[in-house]
PAZAPA-4460 file (N, C-alpha, C; in steps of 0.05 Angstrom, whole numbers, plus 32768, in hexadecimal, padded with zeros to 4 digits):
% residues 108
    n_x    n_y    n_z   ca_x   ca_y   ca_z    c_x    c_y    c_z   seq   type   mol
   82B2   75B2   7F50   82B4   75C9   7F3F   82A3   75DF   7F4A     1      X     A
   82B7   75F6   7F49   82A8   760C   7F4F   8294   761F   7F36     2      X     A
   8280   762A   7F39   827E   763A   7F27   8271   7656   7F2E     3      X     A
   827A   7670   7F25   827E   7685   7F32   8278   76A0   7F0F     4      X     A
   825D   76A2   7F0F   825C   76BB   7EFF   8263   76A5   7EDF     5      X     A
   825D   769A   7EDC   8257   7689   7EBE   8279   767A   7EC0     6      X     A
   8289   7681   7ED5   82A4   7677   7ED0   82AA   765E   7EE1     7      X     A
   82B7   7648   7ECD   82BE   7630   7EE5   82D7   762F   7EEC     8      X     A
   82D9   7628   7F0A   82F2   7626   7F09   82F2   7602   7F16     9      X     A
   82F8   75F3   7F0B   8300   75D7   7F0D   8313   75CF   7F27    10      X     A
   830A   75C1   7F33   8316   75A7   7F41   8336   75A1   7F39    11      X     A
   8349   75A9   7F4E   8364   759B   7F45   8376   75BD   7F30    12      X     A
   8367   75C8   7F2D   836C   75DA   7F12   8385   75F2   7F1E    13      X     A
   8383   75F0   7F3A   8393   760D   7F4E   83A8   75FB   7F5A    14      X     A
   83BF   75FA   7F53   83D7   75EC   7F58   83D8   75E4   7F7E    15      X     A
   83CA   75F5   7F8C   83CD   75F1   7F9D   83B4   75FC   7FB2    16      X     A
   83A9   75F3   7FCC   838C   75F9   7FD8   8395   761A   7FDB    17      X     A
   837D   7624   7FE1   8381   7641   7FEF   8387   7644   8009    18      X     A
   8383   7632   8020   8398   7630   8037   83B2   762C   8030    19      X     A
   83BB   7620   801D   83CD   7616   801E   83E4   762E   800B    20      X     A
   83D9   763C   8006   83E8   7652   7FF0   83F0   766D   800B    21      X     A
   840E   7668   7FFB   8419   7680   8012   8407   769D   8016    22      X     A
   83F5   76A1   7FFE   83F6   76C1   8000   83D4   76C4   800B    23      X     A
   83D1   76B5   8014   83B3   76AC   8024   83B9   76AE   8043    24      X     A
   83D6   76B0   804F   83DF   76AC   8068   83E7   76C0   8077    25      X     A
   83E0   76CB   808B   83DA   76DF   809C   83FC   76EE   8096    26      X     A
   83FF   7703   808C   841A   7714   8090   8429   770E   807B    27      X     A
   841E   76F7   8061   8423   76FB   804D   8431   7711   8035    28      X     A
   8446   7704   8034   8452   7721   801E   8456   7719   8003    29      X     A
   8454   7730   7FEE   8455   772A   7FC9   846F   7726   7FCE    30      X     A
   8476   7719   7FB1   8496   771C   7FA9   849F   7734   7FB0    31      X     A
   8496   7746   7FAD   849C   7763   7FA5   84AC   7772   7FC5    32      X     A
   849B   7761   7FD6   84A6   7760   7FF3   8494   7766   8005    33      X     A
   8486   7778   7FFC   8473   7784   8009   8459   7777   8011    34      X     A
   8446   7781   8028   843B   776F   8038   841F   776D   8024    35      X     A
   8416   7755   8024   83FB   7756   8012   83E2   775F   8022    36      X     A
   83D7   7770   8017   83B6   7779   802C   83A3   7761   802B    37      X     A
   83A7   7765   8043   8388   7755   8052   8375   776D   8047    38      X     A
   8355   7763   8059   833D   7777   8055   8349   7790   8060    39      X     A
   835D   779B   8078   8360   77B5   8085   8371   77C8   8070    40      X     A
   8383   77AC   805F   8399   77C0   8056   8387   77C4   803A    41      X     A
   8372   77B7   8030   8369   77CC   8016   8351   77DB   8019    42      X     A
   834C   77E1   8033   8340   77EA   803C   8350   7811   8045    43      X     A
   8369   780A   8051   836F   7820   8059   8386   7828   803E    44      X     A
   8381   7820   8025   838C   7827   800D   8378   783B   7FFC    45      X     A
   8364   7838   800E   834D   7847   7FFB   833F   783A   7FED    46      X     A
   8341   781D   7FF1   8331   780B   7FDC   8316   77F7   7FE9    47      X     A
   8307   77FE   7FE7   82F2   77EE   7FFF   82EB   77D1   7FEB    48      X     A
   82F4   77C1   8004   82E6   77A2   7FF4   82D0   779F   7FFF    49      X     A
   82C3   778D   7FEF   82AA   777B   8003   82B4   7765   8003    50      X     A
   82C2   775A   800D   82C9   7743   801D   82D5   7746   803A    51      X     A
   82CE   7730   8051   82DB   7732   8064   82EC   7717   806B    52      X     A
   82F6   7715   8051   8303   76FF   8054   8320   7704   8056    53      X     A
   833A   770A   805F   834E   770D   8053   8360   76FB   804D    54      X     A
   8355   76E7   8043   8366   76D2   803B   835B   76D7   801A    55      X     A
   8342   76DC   800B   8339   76E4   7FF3   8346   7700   7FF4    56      X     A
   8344   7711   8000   8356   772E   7FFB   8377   7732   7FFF    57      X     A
   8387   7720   800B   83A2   7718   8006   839C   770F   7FE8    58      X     A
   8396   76F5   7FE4   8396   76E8   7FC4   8392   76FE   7FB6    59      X     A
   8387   7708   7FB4   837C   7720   7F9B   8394   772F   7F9B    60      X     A
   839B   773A   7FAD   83B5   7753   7FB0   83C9   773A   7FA3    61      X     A
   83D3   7725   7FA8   83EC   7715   7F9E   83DA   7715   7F87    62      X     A
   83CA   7706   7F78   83C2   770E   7F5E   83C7   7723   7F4B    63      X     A
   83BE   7738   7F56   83C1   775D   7F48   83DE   7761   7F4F    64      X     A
   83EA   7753   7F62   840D   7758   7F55   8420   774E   7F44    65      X     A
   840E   772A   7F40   8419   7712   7F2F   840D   7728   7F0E    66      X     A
   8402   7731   7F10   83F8   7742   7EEE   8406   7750   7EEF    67      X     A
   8406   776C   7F02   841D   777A   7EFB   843D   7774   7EF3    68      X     A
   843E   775F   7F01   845B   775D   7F07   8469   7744   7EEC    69      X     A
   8451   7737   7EDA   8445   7721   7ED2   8469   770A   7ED9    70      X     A
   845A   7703   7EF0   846D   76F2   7EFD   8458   76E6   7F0C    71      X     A
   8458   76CB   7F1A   8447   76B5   7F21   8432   76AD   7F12    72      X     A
   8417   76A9   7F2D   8403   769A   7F0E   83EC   76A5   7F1A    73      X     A
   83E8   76BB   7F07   83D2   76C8   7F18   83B2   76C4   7F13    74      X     A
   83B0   76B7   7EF5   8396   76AE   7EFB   838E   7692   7F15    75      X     A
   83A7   767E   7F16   83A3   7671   7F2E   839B   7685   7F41    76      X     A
   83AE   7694   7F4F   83A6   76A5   7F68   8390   76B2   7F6B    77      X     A
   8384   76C1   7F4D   836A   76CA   7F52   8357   76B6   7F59    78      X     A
   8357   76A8   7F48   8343   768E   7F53   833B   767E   7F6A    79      X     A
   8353   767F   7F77   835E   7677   7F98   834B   768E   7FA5    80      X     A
   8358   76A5   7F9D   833D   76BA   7FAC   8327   76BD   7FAC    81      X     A
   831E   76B3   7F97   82FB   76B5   7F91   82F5   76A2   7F9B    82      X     A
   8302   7686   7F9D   82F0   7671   7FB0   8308   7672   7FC9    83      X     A
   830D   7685   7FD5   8309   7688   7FEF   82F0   769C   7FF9    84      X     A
   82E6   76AC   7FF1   82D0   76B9   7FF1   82BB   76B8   7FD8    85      X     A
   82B2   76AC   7FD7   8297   76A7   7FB4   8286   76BC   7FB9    86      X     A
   8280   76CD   7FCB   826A   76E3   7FCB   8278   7702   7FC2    87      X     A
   8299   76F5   7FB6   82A0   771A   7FB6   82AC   7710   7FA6    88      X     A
   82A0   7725   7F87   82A7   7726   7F6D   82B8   772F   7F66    89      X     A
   82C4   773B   7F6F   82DA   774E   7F5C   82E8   773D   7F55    90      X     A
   8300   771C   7F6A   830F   770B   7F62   8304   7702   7F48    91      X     A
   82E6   76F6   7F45   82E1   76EA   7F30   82E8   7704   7F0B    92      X     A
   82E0   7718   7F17   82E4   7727   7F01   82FF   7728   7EFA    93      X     A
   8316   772C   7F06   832A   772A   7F05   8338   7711   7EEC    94      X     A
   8326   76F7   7EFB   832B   76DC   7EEB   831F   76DD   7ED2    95      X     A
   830E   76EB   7ED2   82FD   76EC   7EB4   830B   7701   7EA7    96      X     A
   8318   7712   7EB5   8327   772C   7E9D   8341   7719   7E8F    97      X     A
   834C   770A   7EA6   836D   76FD   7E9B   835C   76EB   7E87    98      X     A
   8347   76DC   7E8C   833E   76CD   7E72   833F   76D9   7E59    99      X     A
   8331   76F4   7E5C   832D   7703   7E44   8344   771A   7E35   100      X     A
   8356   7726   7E46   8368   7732   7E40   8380   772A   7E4B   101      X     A
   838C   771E   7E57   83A6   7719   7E60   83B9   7703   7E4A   102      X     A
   83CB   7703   7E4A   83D5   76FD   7E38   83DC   76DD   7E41   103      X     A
   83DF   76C6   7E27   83DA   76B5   7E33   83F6   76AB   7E48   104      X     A
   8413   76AE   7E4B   8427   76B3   7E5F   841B   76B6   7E78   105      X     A
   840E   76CC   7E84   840D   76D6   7E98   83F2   76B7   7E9F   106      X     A
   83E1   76AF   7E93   83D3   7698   7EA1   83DA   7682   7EAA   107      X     A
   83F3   7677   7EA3   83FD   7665   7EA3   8413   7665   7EB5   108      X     A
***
């Protein structure tokens, strides 16, 4: 079990590893079609991360489209992103907002 900013995320709990999830994989695209940013592409969106991970900055981008779009499972995916990188918060905030405001559909 992970725990990350008072939040756990459990053993077994993410349908599938974070290697193992398509949108963690180099050239990765959303449903939507379009290519998911690594660190360069939210970087040259105007959005500076602190992570240099882009396997946690793909996850996040498929996450913030699974909300918009509320199609897949996007608190899984955020979570996938935060423990692919544990030193860059924003994923975890993300998981703590769908706890707190997302409706319960879109978690599931």
């Amino acid at each position: 079990m992970s725990k990350r900013a008072g939040n756990e995320i459990k053993d077994g709990e993410a349908k599938c590893h974070k290697s193992e999830h398509a949108a963690s994989q180099p050239g990765a695209k959303a449903p939507s079609g379009r290519m998911l940013r690594n660190v360069a592409g939210w970087e040259s969106s105007s959005i500076p991360v602190s992570t240099n991970s882009d396997s946690a900055a793909q996850l996040l981008d498929m996450a913030a489209e699974e909300i918009v779009s509320v199609a897949g499972e996007a608190m899984t995916t955020a979570k996938l992103s935060a423990e692919s990188d544990t030193g860059w918060a924003l994923p975890t905030c993300v998981v703590l907002w769908l706890q707190v405001r997302a409706p319960h559909s879109i978690l599931t």
